[in-house]
C-alpha positions as CSV (number, residue, x, y, z in Angstrom):
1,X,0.0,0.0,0.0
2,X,1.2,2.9,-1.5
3,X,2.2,6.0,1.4
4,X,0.5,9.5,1.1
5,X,2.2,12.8,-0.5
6,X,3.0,14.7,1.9
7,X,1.1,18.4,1.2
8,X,4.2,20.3,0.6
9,X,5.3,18.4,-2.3
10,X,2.5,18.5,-3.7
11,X,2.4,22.3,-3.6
12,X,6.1,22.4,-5.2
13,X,4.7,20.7,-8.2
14,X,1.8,22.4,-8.8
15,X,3.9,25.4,-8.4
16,X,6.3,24.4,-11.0
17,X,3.8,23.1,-13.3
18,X,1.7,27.4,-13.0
19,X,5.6,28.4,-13.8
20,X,6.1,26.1,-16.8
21,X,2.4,27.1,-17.7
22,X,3.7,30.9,-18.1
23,X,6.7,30.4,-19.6
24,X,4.6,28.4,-22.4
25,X,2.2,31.7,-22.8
26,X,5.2,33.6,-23.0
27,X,6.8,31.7,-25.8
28,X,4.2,31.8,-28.0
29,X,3.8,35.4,-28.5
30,X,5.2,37.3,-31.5
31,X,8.6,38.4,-31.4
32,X,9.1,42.1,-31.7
33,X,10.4,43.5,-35.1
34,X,14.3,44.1,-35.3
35,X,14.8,48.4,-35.3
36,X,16.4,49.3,-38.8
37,X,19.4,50.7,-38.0
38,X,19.3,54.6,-38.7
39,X,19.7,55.5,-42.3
40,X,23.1,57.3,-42.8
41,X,22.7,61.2,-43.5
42,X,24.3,63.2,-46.1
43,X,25.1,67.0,-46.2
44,X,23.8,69.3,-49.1
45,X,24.8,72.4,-49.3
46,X,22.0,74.9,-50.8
47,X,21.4,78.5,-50.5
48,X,20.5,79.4,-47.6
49,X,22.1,76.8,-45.2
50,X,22.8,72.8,-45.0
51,X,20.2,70.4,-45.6
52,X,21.0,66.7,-44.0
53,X,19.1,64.4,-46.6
54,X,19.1,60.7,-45.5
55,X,21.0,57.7,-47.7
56,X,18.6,55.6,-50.5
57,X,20.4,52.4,-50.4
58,X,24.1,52.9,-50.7
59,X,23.5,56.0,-53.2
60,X,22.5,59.5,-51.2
61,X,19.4,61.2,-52.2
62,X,19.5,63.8,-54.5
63,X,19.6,67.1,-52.9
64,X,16.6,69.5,-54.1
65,X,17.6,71.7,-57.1
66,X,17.0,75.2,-56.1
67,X,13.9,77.0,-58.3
68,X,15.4,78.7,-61.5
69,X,15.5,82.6,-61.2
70,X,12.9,84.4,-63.3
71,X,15.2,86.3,-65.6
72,X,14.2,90.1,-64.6
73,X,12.4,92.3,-67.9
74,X,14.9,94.2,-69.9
75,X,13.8,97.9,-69.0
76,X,14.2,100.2,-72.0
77,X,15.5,103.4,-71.5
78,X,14.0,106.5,-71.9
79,X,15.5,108.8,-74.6
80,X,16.7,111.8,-73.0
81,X,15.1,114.8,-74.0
82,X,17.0,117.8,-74.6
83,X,16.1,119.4,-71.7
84,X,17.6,116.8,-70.1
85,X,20.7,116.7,-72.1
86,X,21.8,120.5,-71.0
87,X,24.1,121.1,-68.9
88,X,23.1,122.2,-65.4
89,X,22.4,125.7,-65.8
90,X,22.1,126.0,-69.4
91,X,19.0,127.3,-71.4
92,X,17.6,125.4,-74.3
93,X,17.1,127.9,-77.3
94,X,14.4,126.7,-79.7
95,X,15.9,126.0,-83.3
96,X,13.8,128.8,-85.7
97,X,12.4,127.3,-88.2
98,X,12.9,129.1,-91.9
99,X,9.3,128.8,-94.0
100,X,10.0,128.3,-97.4
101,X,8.2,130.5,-99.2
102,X,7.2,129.6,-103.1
103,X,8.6,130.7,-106.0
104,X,6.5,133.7,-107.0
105,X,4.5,133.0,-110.3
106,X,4.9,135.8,-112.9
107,X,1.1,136.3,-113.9
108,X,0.2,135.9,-117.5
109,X,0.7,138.9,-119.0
110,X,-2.5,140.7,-120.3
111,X,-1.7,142.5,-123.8
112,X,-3.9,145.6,-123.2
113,X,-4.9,147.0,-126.4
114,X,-4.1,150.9,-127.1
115,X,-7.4,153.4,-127.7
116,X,-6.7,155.2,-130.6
117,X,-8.0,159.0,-130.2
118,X,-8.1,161.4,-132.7
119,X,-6.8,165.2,-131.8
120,X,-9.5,167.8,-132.1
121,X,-11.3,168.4,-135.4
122,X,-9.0,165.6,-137.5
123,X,-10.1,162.5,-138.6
124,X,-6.8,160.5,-138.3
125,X,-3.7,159.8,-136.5
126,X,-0.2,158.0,-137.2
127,X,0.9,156.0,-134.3
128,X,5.1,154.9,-134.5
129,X,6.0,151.5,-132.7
130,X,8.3,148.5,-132.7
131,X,8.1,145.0,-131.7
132,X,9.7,142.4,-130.2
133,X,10.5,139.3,-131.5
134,X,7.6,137.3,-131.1
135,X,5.3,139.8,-129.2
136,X,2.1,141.7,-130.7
137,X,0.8,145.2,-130.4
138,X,-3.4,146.0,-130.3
139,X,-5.1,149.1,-131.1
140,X,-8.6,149.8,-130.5
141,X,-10.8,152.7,-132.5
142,X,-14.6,153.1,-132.2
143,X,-15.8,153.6,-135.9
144,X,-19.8,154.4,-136.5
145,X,-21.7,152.1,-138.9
146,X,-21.5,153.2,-142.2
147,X,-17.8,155.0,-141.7
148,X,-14.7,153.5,-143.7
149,X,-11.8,152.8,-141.6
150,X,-8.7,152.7,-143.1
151,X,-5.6,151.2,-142.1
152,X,-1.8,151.9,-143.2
153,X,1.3,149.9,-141.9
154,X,4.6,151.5,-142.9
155,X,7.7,149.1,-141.8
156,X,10.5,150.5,-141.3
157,X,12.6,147.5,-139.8
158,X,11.2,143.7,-141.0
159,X,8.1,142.5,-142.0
160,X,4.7,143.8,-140.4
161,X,1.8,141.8,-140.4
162,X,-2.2,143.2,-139.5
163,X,-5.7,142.1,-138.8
164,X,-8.8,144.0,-138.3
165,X,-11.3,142.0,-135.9
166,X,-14.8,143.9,-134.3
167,X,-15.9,143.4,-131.2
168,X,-18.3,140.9,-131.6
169,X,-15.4,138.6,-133.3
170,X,-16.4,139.2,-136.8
171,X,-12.6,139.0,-138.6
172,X,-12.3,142.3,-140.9
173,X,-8.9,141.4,-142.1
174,X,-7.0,138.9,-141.7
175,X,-3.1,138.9,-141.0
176,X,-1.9,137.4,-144.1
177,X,-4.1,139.1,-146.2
178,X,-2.5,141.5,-149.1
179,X,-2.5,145.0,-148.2
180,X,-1.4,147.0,-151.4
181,X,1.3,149.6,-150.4
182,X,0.6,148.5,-146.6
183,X,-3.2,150.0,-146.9
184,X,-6.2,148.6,-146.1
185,X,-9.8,150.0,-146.0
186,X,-13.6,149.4,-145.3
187,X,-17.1,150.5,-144.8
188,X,-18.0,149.2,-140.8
189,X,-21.9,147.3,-141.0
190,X,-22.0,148.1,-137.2
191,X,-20.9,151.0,-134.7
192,X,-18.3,149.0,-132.5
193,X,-14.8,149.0,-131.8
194,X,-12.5,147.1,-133.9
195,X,-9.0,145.9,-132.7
196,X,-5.8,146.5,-134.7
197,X,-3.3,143.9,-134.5
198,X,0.5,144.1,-135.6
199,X,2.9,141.1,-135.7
200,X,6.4,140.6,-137.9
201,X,6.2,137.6,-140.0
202,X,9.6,136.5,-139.4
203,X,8.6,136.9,-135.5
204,X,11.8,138.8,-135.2
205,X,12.1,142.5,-134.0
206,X,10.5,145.0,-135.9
207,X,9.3,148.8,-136.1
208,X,6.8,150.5,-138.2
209,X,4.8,154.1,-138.6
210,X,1.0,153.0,-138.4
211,X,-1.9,155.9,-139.9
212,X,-5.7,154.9,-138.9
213,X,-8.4,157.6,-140.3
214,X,-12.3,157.1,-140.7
215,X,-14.3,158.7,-143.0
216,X,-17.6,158.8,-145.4
C-alpha cells in the first residue's frame, strides 16, 4: 500500500507546473520586429544653409535643385530729351524754323490794247512802234456804222503783219491778207470798236509808222 504525499510536495509541483504554464504563454507570442538601424545622412549644401538628406540604399538622395530665377524684364531706357541733355544751368534755345516761301509766279501777261484818239477836229492819227520778237501790239478805234476805216502799216525794220477784228469777233482782215502799199480800207456794218493787230512775219524784232483815219 502505497504512502500519502506529503502536502508540501505537492504544492512544489503544482507550483512548478503554474511556472512552466507561463513560460509556455510567453513563448508563443510574436517576437518584436528588429529596429532598422538609422539611415546614414548626407550633407547638401544649398542657398540658404545645409540640408541633411538621409542615404537611399548605398546612393544618397539627390539634394533639391533650387527653383530657376525668373530672368528680370529688360527695361528700355528713356531717350533723354533735350532738356535733359543741357548742362546744369544752361538754357535750351528753340531752333527757328525758316518757312519756305514759293517761288512767285509771274502772272500771264495781259496785252492791253491801245485806244486810238483822234486830236480835235482831225479824222486821223499816225501811231510809230516797234516790236519784239515774237510779241504783238493791239489798237482799238470806235468807228460808227457806215464810216470806212482805213488802215496803213509803214515798216520801217522787218516785216509787219495786220488784222482787223470787231468786237463781236467778226474778222475784218486777216493777218496774211495782201494789203497793197501796206493799206487797207472798209465801210464798218456796225458802230463797234474794232481791234488792230500788228505782228512781224519773221517773228523777229520790228518797227513800223502806223496811220488809222475814218471817214464817209
Amino acid at each position: 500500500m502505497n504512502a500519502p504525499i506529503p502536502r508540501q510536495t505537492v504544492f512544489i509541483c503544482l507550483l512548478g507546473m503554474a511556472l512552466l504554464g507561463v513560460a509556455a504563454c510567453d513563448s508563443g507570442a510574436p517576437a518584436p520586429a528588429p529596429t532598422k538601424p538609422a539611415a546614414p545622412q548626407v550633407a547638401a549644401t544649398v542657398p540658404g544653409g545645409r540640408v541633411y538628406l538621409p542615404m537611399i540604399g548605398n546612393a544618397p538622395a539627390s539634394a533639391p535643385q533650387p527653383a530657376a530665377a525668373t530672368p528680370a524684364t529688360p527695361t528700355l531706357a528713356a531717350t533723354p530729351t533735350a532738356a535733359a541733355l543741357l548742362r546744369p544751368g544752361a538754357t535750351a534755345t528753340p531752333t527757328a524754323r525758316t518757312a519756305r516761301t514759293a517761288p512767285a509766279v509771274s502772272p500771264t501777261a495781259t496785252l492791253v490794247a491801245q485806244r486810238i484818239q483822234f486830236p480835235a477836229g482831225a479824222t486821223g492819227t499816225t501811231l510809230n512802234g516797234s516790236l519784239a520778237p515774237t510779241a504783238v501790239n493791239r489798237y482799238l478805234i470806235n468807228v460808227a456804222a457806215k464810216q470806212r476805216l482805213t488802215v496803213k502799216v509803214a515798216p520801217t525794220q522787218g516785216t509787219i503783219n495786220f488784222s482787223v477784228v470787231a468786237a463781236d469777233g467778226t474778222t475784218q482782215k486777216k493777218p496774211d491778207e495782201a494789203a497793197p502799199n501796206g493799206a487797207w480800207s472798209m465801210v464798218m456794218v456796225k458802230t463797234q470798236d474794232y481791234r488792230i493787230t500788228l505782228s512781224e512775219a519773221g517773228r523777229a524784232a520790228g518797227a513800223y509808222t502806223l496811220t488809222v483815219s475814218v471817214g464817209p
